[in-house]
Every structure is written in C-alpha cells, then in structure tokens.
C-alpha positions as a Markdown table, in Angstrom:
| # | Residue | x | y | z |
|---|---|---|---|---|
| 1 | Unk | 76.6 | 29.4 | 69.5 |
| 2 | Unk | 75.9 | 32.9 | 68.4 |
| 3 | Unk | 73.2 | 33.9 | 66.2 |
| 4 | Unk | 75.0 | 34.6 | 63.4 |
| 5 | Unk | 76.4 | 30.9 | 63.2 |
| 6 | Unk | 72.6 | 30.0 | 63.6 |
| 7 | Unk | 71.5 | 31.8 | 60.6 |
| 8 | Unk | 74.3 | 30.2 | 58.7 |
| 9 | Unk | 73.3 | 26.6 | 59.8 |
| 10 | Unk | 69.8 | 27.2 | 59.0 |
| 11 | Unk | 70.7 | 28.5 | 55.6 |
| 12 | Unk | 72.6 | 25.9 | 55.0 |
| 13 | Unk | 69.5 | 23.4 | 55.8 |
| 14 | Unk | 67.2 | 25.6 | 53.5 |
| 15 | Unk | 70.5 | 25.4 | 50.9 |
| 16 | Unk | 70.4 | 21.6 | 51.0 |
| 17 | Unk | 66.7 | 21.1 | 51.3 |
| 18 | Unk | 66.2 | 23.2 | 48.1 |
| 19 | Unk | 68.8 | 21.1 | 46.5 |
| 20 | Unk | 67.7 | 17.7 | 47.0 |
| 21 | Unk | 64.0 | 19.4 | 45.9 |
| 22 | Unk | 65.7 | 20.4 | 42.7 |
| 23 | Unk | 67.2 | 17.0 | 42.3 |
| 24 | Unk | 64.0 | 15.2 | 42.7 |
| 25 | Unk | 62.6 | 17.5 | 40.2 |
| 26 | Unk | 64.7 | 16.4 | 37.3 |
| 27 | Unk | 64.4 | 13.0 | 38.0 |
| 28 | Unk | 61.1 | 13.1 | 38.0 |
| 29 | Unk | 61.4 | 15.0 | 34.7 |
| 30 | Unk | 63.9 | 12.7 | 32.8 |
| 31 | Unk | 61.7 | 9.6 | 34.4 |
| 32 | Unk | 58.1 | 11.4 | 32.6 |
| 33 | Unk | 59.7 | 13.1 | 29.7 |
| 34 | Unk | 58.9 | 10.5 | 27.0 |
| 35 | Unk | 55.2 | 9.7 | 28.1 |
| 36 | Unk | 54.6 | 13.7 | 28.7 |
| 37 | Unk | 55.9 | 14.9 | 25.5 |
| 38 | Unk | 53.8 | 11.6 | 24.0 |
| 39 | Unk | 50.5 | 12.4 | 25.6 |
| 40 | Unk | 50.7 | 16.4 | 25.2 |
| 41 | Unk | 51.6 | 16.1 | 21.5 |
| 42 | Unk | 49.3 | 13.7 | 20.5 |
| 43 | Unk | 46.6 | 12.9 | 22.6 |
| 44 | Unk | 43.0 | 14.8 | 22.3 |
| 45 | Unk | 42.7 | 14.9 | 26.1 |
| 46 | Unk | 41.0 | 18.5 | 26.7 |
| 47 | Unk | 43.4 | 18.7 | 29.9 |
| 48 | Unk | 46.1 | 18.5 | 26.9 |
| 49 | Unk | 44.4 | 20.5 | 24.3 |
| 50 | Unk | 43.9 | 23.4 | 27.0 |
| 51 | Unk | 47.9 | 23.8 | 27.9 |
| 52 | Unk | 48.4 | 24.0 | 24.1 |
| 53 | Unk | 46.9 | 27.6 | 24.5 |
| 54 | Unk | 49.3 | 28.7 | 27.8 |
| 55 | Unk | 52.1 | 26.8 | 26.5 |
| 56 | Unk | 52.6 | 26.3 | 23.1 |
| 57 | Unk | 51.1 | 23.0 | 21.0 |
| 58 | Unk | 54.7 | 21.2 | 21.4 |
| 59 | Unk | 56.0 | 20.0 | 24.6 |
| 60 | Unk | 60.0 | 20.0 | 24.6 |
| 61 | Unk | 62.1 | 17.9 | 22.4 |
| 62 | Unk | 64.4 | 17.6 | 25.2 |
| 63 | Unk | 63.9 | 17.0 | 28.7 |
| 64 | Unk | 66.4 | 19.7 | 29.6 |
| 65 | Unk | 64.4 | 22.6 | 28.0 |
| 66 | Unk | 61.4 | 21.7 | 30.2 |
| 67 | Unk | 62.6 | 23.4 | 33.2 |
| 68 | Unk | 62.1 | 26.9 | 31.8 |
| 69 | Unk | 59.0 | 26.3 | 29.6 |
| 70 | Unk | 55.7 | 27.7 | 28.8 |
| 71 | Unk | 54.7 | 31.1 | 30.6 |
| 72 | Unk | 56.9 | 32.0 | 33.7 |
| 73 | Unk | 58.5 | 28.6 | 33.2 |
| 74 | Unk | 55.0 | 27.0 | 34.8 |
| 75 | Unk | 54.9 | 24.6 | 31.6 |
| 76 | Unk | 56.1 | 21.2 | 33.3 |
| 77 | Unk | 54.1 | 21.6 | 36.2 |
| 78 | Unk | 50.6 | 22.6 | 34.7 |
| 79 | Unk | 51.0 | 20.0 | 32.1 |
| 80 | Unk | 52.6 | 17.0 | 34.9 |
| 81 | Unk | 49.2 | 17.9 | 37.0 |
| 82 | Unk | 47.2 | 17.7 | 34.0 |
| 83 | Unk | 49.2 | 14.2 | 32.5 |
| 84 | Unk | 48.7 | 13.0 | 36.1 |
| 85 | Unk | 44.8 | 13.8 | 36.3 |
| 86 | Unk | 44.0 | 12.4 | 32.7 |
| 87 | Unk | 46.6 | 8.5 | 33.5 |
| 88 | Unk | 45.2 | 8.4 | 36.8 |
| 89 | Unk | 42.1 | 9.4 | 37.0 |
| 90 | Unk | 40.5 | 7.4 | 33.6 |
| 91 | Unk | 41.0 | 9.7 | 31.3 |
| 92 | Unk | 44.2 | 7.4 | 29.7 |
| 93 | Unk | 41.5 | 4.3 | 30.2 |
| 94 | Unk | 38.8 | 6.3 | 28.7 |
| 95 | Unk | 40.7 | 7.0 | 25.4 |
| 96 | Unk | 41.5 | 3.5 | 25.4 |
| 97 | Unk | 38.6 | 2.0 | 25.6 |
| 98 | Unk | 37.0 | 4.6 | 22.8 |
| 99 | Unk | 39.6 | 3.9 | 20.6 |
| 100 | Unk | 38.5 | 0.0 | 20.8 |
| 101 | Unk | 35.2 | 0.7 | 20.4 |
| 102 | Unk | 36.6 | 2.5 | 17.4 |
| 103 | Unk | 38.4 | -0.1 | 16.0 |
| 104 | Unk | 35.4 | -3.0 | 16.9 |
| 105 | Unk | 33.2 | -0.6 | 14.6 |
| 106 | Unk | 35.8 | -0.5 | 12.0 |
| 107 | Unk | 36.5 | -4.3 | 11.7 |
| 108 | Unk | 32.6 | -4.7 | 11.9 |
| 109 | Unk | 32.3 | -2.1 | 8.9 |
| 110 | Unk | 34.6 | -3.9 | 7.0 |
| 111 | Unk | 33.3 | -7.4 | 7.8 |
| 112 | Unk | 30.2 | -6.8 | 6.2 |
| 113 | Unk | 31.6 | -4.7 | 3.3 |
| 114 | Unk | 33.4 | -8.1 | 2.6 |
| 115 | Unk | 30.5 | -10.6 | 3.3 |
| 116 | Unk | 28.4 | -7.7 | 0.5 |
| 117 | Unk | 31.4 | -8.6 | -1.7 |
| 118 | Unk | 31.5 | -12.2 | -1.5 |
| 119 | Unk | 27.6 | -12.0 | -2.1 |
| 120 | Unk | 28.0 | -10.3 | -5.4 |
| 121 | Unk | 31.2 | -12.3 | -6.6 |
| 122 | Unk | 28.7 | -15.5 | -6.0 |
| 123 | Unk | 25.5 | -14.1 | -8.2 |
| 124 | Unk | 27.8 | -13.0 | -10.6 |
| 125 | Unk | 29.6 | -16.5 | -11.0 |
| 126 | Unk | 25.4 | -17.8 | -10.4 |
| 127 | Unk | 24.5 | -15.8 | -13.7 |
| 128 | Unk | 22.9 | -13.2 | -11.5 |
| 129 | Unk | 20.6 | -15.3 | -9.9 |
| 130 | Unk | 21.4 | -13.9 | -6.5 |
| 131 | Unk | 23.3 | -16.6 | -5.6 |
| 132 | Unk | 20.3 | -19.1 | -6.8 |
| 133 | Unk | 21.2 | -22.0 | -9.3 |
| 134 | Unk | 18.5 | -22.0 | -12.3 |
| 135 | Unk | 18.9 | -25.7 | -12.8 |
C-alpha cells in the first residue's frame, strides 16, 4: 500500500469521525433545545444570567440557529456546560425548592390575611364587641 493511499484512508477515518461528531452534536441539540432555550430565558440562575452578557439575553428560537451562536459560535457550548452544571449539580433543585418556600410563605401570608378578615366580619356582625356577645 503506498503512502499516498494511507493518507487517503486516514483522511477518510478523520472525515467520518468528524461526521458522526457532528451528527451527535445536533442530536444532542434538537434533544436539549426546549429545556435550554427554557432555562436561559427565564431562569435567574447566575450561570444563566452571566452568558446573557457573552451571548445575548435570548437563546435561539430555533434549534438550527444554535450552531453558529453567541461569540465565535461558542454560544451552545458555554451555555450546555452551564445548563448542565445548574440541572445537575442542584442548582435546578435549589430554585425549586426556593420557589416552594416562596409559595409556603405566600399561602401562609394569605392565610392569616383571611383568618384577620373573618375576625373583623365576626365583631362587625357582634356589634363590635370583638367577636364577644353583650347578652
């Protein structure tokens, strides 16, 4: 075999390997596009909040237009490391778990803006007796 028919076989590997690396790519990227574009447009995550600066504040409408985004087309991969630190490594439970403590604080507000209500409904209907009957 002569070397020139070696350089074409092993171009043809590096061909091929770069092609199946580009497929996985935009699988990856049509799999993640929803719950990227999701998380980088609306979440407060500071990994999130820190791309907006290097990449613009909206990720892609279309999962197509990610492969040449943000500065030297480096958008999808800063912001899939990013996505991948905050749902794996808490930062997807934290927000969760703030946002129910949010909620439990909210329900508990309103609670007891209601039990104030029903207490002043009953001393008005008790003649202002603070809920006291006079009899």
């Amino acid at each position: 075999m002569s070397s020139s028919q070696n350089q074409n076989g092993q171009q043809n590997q590096n061909q091929q390997h770069e092609d199946e690396t580009l497929q996985e790519t935009l699988t990856e990227i049509r799999l993640s596009h929803t719950a990227m574009k999701a998380w980088y447009n609306t979440s407060a995550s500071p990994g999130a909040l820190t791309l907006h600066s290097r990449h613009g504040a909206k990720y892609p409408t279309f999962w197509r237009d990610v492969l040449n985004w943000g500065q030297d087309g480096q958008g999808w991969r800063d912001a899939r490391r990013a996505y991948l630190k905050w749902s794996e490594g808490g930062g997807k439970e934290e927000e969760e778990r703030t946002q129910g403590q949010r909620k439990q604080a909210e329900e508990e507000r309103e609670r007891k803006e209601l039990e104030e209500e029903q207490r002043a409904v009953l001393a008005a209907i008790n003649g202002g007796g603070g809920g006291t009957s006079s009899e």
